[in-house]
C-alpha positions in Angstrom: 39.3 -79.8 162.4 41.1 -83.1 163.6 43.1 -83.6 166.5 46.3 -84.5 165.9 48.4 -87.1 168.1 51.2 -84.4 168.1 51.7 -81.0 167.1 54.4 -79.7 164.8 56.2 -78.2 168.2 56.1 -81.9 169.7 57.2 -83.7 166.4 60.4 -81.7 165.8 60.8 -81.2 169.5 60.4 -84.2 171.8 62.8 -87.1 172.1 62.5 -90.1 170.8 62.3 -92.2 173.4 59.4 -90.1 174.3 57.5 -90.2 171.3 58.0 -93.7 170.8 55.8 -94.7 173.4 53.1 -92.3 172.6 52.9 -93.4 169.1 52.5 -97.1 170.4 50.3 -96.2 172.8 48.3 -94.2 170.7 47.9 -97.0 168.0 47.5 -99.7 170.2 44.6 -97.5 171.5 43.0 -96.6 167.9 44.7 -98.5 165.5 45.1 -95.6 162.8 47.5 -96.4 160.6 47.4 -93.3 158.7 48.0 -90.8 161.4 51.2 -93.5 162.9 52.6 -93.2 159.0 52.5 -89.6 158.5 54.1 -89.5 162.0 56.9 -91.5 161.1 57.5 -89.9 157.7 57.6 -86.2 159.5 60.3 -87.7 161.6 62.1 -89.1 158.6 62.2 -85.4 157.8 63.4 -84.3 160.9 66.3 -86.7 160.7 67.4 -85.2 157.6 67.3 -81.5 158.6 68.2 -82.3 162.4 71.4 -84.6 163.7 69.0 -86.4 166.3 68.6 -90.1 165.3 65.5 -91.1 164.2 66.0 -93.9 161.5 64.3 -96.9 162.0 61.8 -95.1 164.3 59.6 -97.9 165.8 60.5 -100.6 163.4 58.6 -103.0 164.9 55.5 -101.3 164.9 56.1 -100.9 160.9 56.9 -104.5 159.8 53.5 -105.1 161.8 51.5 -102.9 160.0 53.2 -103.6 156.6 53.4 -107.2 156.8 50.8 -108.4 158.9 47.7 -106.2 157.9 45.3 -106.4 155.0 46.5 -104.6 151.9 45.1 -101.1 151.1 45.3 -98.3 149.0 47.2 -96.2 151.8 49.8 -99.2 152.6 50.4 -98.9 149.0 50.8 -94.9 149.2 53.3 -95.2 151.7 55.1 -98.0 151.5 58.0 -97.0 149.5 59.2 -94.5 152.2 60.0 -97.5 154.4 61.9 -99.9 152.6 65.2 -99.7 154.4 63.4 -100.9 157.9 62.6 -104.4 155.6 65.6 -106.8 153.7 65.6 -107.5 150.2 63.4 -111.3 150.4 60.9 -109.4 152.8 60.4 -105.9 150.4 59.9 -108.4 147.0 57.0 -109.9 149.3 55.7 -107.0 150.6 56.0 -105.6 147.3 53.9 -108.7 145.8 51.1 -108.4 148.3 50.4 -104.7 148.2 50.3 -105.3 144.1 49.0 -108.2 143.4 47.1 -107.0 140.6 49.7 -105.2 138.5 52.0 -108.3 139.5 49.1 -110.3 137.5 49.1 -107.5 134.6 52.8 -107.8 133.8 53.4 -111.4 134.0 50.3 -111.2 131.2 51.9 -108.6 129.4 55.0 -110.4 128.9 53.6 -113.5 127.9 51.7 -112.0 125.2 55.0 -109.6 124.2 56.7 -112.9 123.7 53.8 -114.4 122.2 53.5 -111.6 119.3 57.4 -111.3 119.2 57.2 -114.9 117.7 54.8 -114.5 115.4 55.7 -113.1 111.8 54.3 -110.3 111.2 55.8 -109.7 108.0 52.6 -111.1 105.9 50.3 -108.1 107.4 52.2 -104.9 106.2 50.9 -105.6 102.7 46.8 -105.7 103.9 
């Protein structure tokens, strides 16, 4: 079984302050994005059921791993639960680089839509 940076009792019990700095420490020591994301999105939760103040939990931290690493399947996963720690010119980027290939897709896609939509198409119902 993996050990988790924190346990349930620490996430919904520690202060923020507190678990800032092991969350930075921890990925500054290991780098795992995945554990640092689940982290943050339990605390989203917490903030919701609690009145503690945890929005923008380590925002820093987030635009670096967003923004500055390479594009995977789990910054794709993810992504959408941060959107208000980035403005609106930053999200359209990041939005661009973690889908570059469906970006591709539907600028096709429209360009062949129009294509067709000029074309009559009157001339094929009788074949």
């Amino acid at each position: 079984m993996n050990e988790h940076l924190l346990n349930e009792r620490q996430l919904f019990c520690l202060k923020r302050k507190t678990i800032e700095k092991r969350v930075n420490e921890y990925f500054q020591l290991t780098g795992d994005i995945k554990e640092v994301l689940e982290i943050l999105l339990v605390l989203q939760v917490r903030e919701e059921l609690t009145e503690d103040d945890f929005s923008l939990m380590l925002k820093g931290l987030v635009r670096h791993i967003f923004l500055k690493m390479k594009s995977s399947r789990l910054l794709r996963r993810f992504y959408i639960f941060f959107e208000e720690y980035f403005d609106s010119k930053e999200w359209k980027i990041l939005s661009l680089k973690l889908f570059t290939i469906k970006t591709f897709v539907t600028g096709k896609l429209k360009k062949l839509q129009k294509l067709f939509s000029r074309i009559s198409l009157e001339g094929l119902v009788g074949s």
